[in-house]
N, CA and C atoms as an extended XYZ file, in Angstrom:
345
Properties=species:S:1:pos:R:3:atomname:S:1:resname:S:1:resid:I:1 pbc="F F F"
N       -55.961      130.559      -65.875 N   UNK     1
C       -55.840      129.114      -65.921 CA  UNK     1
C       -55.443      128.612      -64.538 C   UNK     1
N       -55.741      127.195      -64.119 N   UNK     2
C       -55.878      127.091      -63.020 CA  UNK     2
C       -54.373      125.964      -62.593 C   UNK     2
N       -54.237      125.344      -61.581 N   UNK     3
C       -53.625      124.199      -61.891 CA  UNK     3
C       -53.760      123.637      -60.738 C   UNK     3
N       -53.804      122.105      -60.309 N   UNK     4
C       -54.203      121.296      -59.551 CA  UNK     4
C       -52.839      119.916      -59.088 C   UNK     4
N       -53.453      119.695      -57.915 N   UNK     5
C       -52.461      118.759      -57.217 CA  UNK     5
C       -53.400      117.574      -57.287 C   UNK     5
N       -53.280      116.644      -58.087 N   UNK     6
C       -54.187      115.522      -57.960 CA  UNK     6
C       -53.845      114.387      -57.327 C   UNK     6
N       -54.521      113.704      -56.599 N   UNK     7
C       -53.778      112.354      -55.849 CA  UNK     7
C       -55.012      110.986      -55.440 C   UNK     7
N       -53.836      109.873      -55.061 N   UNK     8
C       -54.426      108.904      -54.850 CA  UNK     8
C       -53.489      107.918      -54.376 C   UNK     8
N       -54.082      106.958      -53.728 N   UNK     9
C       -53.374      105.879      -53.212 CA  UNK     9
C       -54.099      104.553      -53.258 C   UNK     9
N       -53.795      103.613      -53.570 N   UNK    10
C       -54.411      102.152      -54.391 CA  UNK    10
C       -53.623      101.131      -53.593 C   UNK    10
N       -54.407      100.262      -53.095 N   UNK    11
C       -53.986       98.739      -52.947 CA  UNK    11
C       -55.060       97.967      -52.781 C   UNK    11
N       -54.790       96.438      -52.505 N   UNK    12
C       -56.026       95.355      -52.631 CA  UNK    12
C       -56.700       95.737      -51.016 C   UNK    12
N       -56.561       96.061      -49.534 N   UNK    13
C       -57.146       96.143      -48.756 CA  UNK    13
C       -57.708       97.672      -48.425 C   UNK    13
N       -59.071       97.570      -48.439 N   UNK    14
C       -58.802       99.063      -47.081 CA  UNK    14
C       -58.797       99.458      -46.290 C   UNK    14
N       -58.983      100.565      -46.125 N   UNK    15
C       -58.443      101.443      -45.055 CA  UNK    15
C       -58.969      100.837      -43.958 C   UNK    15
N       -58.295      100.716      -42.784 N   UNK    16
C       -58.773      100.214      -41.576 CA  UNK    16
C       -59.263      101.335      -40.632 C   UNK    16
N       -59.915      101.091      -39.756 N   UNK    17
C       -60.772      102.200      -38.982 CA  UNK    17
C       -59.819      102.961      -38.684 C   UNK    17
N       -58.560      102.619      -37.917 N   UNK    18
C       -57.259      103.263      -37.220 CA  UNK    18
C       -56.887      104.128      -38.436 C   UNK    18
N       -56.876      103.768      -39.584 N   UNK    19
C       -55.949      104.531      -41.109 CA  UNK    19
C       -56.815      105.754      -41.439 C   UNK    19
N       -58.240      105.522      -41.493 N   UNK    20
C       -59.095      105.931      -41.655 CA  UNK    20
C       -59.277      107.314      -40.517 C   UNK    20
N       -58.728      106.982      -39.343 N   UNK    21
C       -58.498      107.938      -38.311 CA  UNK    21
C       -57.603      108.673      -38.397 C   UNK    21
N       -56.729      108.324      -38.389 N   UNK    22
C       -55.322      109.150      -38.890 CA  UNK    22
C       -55.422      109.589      -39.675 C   UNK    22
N       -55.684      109.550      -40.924 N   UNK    23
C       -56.023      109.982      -42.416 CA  UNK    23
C       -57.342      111.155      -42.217 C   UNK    23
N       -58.133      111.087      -41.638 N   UNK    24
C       -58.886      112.518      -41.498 CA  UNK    24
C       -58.119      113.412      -40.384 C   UNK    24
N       -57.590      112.758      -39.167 N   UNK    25
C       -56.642      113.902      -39.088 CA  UNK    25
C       -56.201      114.648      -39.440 C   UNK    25
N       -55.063      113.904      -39.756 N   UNK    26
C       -53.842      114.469      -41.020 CA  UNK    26
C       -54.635      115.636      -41.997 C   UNK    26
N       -55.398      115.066      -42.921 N   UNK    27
C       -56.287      116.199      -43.123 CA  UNK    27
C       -56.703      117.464      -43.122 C   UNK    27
N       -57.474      117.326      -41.263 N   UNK    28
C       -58.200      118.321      -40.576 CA  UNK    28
C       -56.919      119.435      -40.539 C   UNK    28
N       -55.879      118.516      -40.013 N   UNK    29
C       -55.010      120.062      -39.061 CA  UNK    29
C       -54.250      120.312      -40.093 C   UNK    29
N       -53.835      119.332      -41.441 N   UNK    30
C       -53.124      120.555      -42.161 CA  UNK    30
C       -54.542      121.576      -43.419 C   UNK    30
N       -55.323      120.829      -43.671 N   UNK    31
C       -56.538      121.932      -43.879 CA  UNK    31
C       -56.653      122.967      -43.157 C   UNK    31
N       -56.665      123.016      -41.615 N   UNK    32
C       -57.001      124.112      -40.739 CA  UNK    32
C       -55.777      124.917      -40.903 C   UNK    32
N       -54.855      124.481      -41.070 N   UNK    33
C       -53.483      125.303      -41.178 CA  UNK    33
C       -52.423      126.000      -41.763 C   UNK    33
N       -53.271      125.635      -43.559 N   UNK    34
C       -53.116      126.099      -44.351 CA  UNK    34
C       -53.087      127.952      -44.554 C   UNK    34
N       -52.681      128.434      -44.479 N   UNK    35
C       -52.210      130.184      -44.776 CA  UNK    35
C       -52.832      130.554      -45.425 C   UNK    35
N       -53.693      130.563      -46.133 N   UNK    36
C       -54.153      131.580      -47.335 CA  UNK    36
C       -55.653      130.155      -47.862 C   UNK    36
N       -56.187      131.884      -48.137 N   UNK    37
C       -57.929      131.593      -48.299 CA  UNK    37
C       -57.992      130.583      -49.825 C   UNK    37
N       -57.750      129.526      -50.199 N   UNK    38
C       -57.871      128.942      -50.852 CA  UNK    38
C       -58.633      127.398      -51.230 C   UNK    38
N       -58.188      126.905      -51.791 N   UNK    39
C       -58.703      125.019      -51.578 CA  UNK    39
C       -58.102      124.073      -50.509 C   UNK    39
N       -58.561      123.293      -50.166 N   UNK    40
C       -57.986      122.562      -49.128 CA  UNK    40
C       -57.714      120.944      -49.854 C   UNK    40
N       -56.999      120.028      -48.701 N   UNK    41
C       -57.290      118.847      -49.251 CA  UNK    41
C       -59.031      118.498      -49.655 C   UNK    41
N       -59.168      118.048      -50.639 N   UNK    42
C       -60.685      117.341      -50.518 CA  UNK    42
C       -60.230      116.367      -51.344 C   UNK    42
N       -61.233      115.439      -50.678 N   UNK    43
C       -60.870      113.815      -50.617 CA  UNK    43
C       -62.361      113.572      -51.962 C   UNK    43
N       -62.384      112.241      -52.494 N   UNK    44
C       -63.476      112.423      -52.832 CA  UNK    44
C       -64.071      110.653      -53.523 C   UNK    44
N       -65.292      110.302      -53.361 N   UNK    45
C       -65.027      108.426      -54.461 CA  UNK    45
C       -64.722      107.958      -55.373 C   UNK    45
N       -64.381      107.248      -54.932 N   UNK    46
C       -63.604      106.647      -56.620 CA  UNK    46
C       -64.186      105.530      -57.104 C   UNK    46
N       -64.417      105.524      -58.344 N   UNK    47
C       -65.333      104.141      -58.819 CA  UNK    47
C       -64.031      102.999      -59.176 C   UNK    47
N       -62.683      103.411      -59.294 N   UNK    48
C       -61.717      103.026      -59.484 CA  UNK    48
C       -61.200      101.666      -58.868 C   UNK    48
N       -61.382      100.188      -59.100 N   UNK    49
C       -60.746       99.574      -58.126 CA  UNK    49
C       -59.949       99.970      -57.495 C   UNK    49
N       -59.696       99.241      -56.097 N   UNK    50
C       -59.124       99.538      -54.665 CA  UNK    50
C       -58.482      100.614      -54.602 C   UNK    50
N       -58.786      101.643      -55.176 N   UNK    51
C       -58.518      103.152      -54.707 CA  UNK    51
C       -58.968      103.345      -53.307 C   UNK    51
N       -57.831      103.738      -52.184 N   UNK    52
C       -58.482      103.832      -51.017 CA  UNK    52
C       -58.457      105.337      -50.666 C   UNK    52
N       -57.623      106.134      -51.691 N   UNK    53
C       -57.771      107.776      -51.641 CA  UNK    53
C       -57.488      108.260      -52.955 C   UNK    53
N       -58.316      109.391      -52.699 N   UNK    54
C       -58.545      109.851      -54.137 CA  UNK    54
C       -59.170      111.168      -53.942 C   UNK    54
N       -57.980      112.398      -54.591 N   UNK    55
C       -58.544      113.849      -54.190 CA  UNK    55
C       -57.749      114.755      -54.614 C   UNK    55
N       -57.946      115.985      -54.857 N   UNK    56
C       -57.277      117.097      -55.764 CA  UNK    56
C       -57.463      118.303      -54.517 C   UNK    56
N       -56.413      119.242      -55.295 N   UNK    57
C       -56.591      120.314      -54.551 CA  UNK    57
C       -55.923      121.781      -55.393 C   UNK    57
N       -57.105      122.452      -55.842 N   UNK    58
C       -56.674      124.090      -56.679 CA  UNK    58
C       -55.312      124.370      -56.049 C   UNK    58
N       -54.375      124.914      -56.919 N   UNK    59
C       -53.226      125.767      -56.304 CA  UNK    59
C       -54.007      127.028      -56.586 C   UNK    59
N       -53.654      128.065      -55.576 N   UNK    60
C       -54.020      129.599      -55.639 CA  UNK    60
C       -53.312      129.825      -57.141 C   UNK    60
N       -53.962      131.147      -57.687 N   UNK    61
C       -53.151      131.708      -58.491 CA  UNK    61
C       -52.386      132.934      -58.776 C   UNK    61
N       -52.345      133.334      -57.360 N   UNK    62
C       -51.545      134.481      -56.399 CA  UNK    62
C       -50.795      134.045      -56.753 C   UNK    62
N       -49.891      134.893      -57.614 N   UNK    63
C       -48.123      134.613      -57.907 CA  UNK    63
C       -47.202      134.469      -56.201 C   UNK    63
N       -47.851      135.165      -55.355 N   UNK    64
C       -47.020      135.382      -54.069 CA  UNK    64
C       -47.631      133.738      -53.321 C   UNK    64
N       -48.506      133.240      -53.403 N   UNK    65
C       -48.817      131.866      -52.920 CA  UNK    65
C       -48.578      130.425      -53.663 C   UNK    65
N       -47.920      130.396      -54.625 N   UNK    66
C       -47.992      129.542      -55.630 CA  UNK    66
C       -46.852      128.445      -54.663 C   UNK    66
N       -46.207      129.118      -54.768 N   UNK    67
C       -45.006      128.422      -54.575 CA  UNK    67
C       -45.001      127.864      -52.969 C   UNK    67
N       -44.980      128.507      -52.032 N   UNK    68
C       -45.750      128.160      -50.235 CA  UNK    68
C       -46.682      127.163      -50.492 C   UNK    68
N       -47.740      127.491      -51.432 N   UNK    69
C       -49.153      126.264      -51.342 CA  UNK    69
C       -48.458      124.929      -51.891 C   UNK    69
N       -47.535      124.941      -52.965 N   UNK    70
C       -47.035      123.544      -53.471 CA  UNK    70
C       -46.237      123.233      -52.706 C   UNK    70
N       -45.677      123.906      -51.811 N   UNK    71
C       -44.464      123.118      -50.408 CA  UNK    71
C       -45.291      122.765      -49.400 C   UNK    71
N       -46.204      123.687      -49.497 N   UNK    72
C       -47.055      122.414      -47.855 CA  UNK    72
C       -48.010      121.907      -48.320 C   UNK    72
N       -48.593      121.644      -49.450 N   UNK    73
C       -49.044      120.630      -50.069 CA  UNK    73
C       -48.470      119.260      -49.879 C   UNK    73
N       -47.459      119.483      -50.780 N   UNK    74
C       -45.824      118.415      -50.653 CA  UNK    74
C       -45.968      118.112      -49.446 C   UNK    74
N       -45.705      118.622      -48.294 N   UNK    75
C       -45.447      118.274      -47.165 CA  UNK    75
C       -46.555      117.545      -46.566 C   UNK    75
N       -47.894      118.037      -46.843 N   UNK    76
C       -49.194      117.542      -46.213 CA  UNK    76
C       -48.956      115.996      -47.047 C   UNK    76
N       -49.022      116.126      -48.679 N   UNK    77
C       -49.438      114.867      -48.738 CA  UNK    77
C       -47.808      113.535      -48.289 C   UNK    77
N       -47.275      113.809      -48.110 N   UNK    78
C       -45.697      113.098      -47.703 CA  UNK    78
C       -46.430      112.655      -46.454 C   UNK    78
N       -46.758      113.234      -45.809 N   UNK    79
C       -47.056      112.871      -44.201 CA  UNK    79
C       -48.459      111.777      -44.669 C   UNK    79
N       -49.596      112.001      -45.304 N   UNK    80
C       -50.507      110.933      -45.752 CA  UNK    80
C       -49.887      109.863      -46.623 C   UNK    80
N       -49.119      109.822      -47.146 N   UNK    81
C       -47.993      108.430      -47.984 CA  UNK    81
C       -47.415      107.809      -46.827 C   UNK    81
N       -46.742      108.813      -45.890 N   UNK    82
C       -46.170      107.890      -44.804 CA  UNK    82
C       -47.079      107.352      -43.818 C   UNK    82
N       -47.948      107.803      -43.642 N   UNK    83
C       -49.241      106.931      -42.754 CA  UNK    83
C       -50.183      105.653      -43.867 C   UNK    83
N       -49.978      105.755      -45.029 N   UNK    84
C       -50.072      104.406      -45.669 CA  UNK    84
C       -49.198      103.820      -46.694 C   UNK    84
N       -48.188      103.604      -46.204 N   UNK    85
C       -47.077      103.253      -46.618 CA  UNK    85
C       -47.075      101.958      -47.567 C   UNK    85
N       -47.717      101.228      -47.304 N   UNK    86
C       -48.155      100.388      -48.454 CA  UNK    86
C       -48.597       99.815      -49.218 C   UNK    86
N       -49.664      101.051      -49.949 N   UNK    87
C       -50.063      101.586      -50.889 CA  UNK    87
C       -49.050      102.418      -52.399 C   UNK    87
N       -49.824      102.296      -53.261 N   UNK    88
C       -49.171      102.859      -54.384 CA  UNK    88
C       -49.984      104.353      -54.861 C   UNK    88
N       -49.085      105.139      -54.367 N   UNK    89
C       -49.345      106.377      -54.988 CA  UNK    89
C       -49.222      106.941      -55.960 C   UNK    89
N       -49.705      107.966      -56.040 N   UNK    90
C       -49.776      108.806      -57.547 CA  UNK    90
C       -50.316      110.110      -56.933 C   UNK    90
N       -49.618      110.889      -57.188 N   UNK    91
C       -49.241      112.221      -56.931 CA  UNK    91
C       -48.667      113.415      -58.357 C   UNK    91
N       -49.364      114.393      -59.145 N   UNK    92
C       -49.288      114.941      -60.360 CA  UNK    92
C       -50.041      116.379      -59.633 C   UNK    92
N       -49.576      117.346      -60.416 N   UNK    93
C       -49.357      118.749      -60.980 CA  UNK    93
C       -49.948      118.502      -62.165 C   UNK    93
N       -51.429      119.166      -62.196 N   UNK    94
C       -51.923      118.713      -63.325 CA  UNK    94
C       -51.429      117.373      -64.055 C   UNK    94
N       -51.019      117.663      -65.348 N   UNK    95
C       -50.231      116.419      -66.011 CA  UNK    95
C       -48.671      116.359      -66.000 C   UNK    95
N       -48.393      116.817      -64.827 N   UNK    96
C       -46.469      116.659      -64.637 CA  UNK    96
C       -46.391      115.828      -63.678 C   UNK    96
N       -45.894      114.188      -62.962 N   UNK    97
C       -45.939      113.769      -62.528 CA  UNK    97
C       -45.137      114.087      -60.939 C   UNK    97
N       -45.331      114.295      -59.908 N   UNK    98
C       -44.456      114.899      -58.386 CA  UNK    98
C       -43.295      114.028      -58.003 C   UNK    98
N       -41.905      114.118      -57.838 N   UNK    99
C       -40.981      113.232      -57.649 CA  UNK    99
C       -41.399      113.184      -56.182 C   UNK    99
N       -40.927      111.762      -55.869 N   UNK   100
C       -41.204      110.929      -54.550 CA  UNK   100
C       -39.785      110.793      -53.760 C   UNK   100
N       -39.028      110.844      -53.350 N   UNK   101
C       -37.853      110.549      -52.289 CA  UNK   101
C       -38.115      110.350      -51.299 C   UNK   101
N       -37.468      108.478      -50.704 N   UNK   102
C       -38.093      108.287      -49.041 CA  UNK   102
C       -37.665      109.178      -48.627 C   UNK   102
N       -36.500      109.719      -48.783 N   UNK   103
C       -36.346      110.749      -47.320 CA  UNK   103
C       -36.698      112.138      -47.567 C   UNK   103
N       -36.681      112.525      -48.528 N   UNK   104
C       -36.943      114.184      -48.346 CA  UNK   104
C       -39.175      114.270      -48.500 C   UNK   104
N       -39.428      112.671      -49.326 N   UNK   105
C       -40.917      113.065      -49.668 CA  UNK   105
C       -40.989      113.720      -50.907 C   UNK   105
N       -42.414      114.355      -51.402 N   UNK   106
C       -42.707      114.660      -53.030 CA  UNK   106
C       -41.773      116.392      -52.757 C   UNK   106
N       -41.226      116.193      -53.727 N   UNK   107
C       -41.850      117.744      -54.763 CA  UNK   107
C       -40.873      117.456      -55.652 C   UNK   107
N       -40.969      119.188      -56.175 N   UNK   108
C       -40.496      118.877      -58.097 CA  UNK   108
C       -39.135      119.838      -58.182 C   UNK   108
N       -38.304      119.807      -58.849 N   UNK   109
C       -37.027      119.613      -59.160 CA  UNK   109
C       -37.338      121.346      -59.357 C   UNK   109
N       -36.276      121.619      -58.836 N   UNK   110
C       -35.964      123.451      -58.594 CA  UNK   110
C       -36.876      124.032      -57.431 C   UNK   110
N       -38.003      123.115      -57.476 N   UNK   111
C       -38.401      123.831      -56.161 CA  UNK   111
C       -37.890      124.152      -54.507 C   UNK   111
N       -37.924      125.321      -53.898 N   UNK   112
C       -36.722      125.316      -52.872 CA  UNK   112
C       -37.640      124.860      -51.873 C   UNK   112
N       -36.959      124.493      -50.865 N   UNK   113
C       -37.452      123.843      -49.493 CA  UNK   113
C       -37.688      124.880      -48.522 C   UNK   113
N       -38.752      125.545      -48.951 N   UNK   114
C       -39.060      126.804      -47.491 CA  UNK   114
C       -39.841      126.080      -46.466 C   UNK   114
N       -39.628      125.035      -46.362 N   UNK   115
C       -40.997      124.192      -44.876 CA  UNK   115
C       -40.389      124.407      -44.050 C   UNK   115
């Protein structure tokens, strides 16, 4: 069985060329930088009003990667929330919803902070 990081970010304007730049960045280098042969961010359309991102990403199911892939996940998508900051996100573990904190960013309760 598999399990997935699903996401999105919604408001009435979009993305501006500059957001739009930054935002495939952000992306590229934590895609490229990811550790282990797995899924990456992928972004993907949304028929959804003003959805301006919208994209999932497989967790490995290497017991030894599970836990690394959901912390720099966390970390990748924290850094894309803070480059569109005002937008409304939604961020889920399959169907478990990801806690948000301005300052520390997503993840989920017991998980330890190896970043």
């Amino acid at each position: 069985m598999s399990t997935s990081l699903y996401y999105s970010a919604v408001r009435p304007e979009p993305l501006s060329a500059d957001e739009r730049t930054e935002i495939d960045r952000l992306i590229a280098v934590h895609n490229d930088e990811f550790p282990f042969d797995a899924e990456v961010l992928d972004l993907y359309d949304s028929d959804i009003p003003n959805t301006v991102l919208n994209g999932s990403t497989k967790i490995s199911n290497d017991e030894t990667e599970i836990i690394p892939s959901l912390v720099y996940w966390f970390n990748a998508l924290t850094e894309l929330r803070r480059a569109l900051p005002n937008a409304q996100w939604d961020v889920s573990l399959d169907d478990t919803p990801v806690d948000w904190d301005d300052e520390s960013g997503y993840s989920l309760p017991g998980l330890p902070d190896i970043s």
